[in-house]
C-alpha positions in Angstrom: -0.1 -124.6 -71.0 1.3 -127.4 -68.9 4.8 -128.7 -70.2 4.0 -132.3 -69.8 1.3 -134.6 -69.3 0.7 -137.9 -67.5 -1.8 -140.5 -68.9 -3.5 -142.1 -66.1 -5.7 -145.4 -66.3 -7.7 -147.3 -63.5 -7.1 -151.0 -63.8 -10.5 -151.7 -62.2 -12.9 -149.5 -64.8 -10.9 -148.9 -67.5 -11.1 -145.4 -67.3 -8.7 -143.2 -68.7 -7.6 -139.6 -67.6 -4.8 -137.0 -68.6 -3.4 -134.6 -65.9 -1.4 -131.8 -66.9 1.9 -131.2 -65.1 3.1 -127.7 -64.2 1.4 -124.0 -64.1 -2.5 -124.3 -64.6 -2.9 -121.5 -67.2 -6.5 -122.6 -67.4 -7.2 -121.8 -63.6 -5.9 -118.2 -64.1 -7.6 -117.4 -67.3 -11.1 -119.7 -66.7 -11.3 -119.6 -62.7 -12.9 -122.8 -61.4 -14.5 -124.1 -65.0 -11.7 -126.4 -66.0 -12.1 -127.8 -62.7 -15.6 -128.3 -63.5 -14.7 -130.2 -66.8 -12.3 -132.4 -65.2 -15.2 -133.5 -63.0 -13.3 -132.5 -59.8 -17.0 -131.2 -58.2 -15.3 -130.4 -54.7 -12.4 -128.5 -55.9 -14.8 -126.9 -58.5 -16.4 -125.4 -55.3 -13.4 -124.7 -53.6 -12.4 -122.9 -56.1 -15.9 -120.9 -56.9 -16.0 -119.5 -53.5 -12.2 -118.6 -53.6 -13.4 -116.6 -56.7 -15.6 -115.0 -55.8 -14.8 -114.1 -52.2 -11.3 -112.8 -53.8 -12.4 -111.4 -57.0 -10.2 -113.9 -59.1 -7.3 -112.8 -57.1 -7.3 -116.2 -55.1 -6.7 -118.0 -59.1 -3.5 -116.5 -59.6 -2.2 -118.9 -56.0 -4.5 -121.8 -57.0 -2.9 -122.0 -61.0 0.3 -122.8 -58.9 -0.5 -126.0 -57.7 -4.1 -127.0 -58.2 -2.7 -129.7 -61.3 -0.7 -131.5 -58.7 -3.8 -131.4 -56.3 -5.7 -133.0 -59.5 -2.8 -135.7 -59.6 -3.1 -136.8 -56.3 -7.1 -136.9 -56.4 -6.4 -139.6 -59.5 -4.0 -141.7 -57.6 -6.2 -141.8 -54.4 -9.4 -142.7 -56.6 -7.5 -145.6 -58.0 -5.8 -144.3 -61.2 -2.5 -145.5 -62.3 0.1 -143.5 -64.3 0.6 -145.2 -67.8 3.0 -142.5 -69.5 4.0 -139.8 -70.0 4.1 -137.3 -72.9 7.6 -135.8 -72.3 10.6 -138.1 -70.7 10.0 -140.9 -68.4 7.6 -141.1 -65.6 10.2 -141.3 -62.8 11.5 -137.8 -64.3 7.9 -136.8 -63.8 7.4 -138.1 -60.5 10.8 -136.3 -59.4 9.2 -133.5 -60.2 5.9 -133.7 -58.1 7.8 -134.7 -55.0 5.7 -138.1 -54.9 5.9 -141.4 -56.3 3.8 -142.4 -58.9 2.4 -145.6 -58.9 2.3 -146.9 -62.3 0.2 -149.6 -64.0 2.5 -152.1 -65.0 3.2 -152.4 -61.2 -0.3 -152.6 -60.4 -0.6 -155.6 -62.9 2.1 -157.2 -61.9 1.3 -157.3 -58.5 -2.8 -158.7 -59.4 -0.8 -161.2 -61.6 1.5 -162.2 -58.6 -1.6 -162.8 -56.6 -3.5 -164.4 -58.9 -1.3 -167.4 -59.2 -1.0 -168.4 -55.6 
């Protein structure tokens, strides 16, 4: 189980996401299906091949690190970190190793623009 979470939202569609933050216990258990849940399709296949080229051995690497791959797929599809469930999002971002970029920055930047 990941020790924290991150609640991600796109300002643009509204749509909201969780990432987990930490060790994937999922991926080592399940393989590639909670990729396939989270709708990461090219990961999901990624990861299918992995498994089954390495006979589940390759799941045991990818739990390490495939949670931060899912966080950076959100932030380059547009998402935007809202909260998180344990401490303060700069805490989390320290963490990662990257910035976060959050939603109350993305809407006060669109405001900023919006009345010039």
């Amino acid at each position: 189980m990941a020790h924290n979470v991150i609640f991600f939202e796109n300002p643009r569609t509204a749509q909201q996401r969780n990432a987990p933050m930490g060790y994937s216990w999922t991926t080592l258990f399940f393989g590639p299906f909670p990729l396939l849940v989270r709708r990461e399709f090219v990961w999901f296949l990624v990861s299918l091949g992995l498994t089954v080229l390495s006979l589940h051995l390759s799941n045991v690497v990818l739990s390490f690190f495939i949670n931060r791959l899912y966080i950076r797929d959100l932030i380059s599809q547009g998402f935007k970190a809202r909260a998180a469930q344990h401490g303060e999002l700069a805490d989390a971002a320290k963490e990662l190793g990257f910035r976060l970029p959050t939603l109350e920055s993305a809407l006060f930047f669109e405001t900023k623009v919006a009345f010039r």
